[in-house]
C-alpha positions, 0 to 999 in steps of 0.5 A: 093179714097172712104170712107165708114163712118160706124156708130157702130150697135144698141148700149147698151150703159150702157156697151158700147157695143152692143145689141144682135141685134146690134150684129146681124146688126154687123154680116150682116154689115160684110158680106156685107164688106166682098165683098167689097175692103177695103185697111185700116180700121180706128175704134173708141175707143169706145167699141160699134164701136170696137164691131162693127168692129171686125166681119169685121176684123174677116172676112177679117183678117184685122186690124184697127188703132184706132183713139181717135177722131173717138169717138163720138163727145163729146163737150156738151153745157147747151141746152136752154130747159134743163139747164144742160150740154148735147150733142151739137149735140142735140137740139129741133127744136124750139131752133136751127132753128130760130138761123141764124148763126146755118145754116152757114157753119163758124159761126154755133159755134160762138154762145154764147152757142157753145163758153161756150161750147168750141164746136169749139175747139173740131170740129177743132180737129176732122176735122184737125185729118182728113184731116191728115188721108186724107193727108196720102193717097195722099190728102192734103186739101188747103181752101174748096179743096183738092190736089191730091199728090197720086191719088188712088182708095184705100177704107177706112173704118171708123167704128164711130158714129152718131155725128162725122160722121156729123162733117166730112161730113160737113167737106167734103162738106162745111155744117154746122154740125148742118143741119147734125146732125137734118136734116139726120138720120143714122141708127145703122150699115149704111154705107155711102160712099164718093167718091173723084172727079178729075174733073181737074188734081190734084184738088179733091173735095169729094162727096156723093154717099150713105148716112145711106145704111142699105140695108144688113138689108133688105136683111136679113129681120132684120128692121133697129134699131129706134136708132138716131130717135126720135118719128115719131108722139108724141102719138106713145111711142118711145122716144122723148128726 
C-alpha cells in the first residue's frame, strides 16, 4: 500500500482558504495527481485543505471522506518564551532541545508542559483514527508493526497539514513528532509518499520514499511557498516567529 500525505497549498489563513498562489500550487499539485493511481482520498475539514484538494477531485472525478482528525494538529501548550497558549508543534531551539525526554519516541509528551497541555490525548486520537484507516485496507497495527490481512497495492491520498503530517509519520516510523515538527520542512502543496514493506509473509512495516516533493512546482517555474519556514538568517526580513 502507498500513502501520499499532501499538505494543503499556500494558505490564507484569515479566511481559511488559500491564496491566489496556494490556488496556483493547488492547480499544478492536480495535474501532477492526476497521472497518479490513487484508490481513495482522505481530506481534512479545514477550508485550506478542502481547497486544496477539490482541483484533484475535480480532475479525477473522485471523492474524498472527510476526517476531523486530519485537521491540523490542535493541542497548544503555555511555551516557555511566550507565557500564553500556542501550538505545541512550535517551539524555539533554545527550549526544546536541551529537553531529553522531547527526543524520545514514548516520552516526548511526558513533560510537564505537554501534560498541562493535554498534547498526549490528542495525538492518541489522531494516531489511533489512523491505524483505524490503515485497518480498513488490510493493515492492522500490532505494538511497532503491522499485520497484513488484505495485501495491496491501493494509494491513498491525505490532503492535511504540516503538523498532523508529523504526527503520523512519526507515528509510522517509531519517532518522536517533535524531531518532526523542527527537524523537517514541508512546503505548501508537497507530497510525501509511504510505502508499505512485506519483507516476510504478513508483517509490514512503513516507509518513507519521498518527503515535502514539490517537484510539479518546479516543473511549472512556480518557487515553492516560504510557508512553515522561518528565517534563513535573522537580517534576512522573513518571519521569525
Amino acid at each position: 500500500m502507498r500513502l501520499l500525505i499532501i499538505r494543503h497549498g499556500e494558505p490564507d489563513y484569515e479566511k481559511d482558504s488559500l491564496t491566489p498562489k496556494g490556488w496556483r500550487e493547488a492547480a499544478y499539485l492536480a495535474e501532477m495527481l492526476a497521472n497518479e493511481r490513487i484508490d481513495k482520498c482522505y481530506v481534512s475539514p479545514l477550508g485550506r485543505a478542502k481547497d486544496t484538494a477539490s482541483l484533484t477531485l475535480e480532475k479525477t472525478g473522485m471523492q474524498a471522506e472527510e476526517c476531523a482528525w486530519l485537521q491540523e494538529f490542535p493541542a497548544e501548550v503555555i511555551r516557555p518564551d511566550k507565557g500564553y497558549p500556542i501550538n505545541s508543534w512550535d517551539f524555539l531551539p533554545q527550549d526544546w532541545t536541551n529537553v531529553r525526554e522531547y527526543y524520545d519516541r514514548d516520552l516526548w509528551a511526558s513533560t510537564k508542559l505537554m501534560q498541562d497541555g493535554d498534547v498526549r490525548r490528542e495525538y492518541d486520537k489522531v494516531t489511533e483514527a489512523f491505524d483505524k484507516l490503515l485497518a480498513r485496507h488490510g493493515y492492522v497495527r500490532e505494538g511497532n508493526f503491522y499485520h497484513v490481512r488484505r495485501a495491496n497495492r491501493d494509494t491513498l491520498a491525505l490532503f492535511c497539514h504540516f503538523a498532523v503530517e508529523c504526527v503520523l509519520l512519526g507515528h509510522l516510523i517509531g519517532a518522536s513528532p517533535m524531531v518532526l515538527w523542527h527537524g523537517f520542512c514541508a512546503a505548501p502543496s508537497s507530497v510525501t509518499t509511504v510505502m508499505t514493506e512485506e519483507r516476510r509473509e504478513g508483517i509490514a512495516s512503513f516507509r518513507i520514499s519521498r518527503f515535502g516533493d514539490v517537484s510539479h512546482l518546479y516543473a511549472k517555474g512556480e518557487e515553492p511557498s516560504f510557508y512553515a519556514r522561518y528565517c534563513e538568517t535573522y537580517d534576512d526580513g522573513e518571519r521569525r516567529d
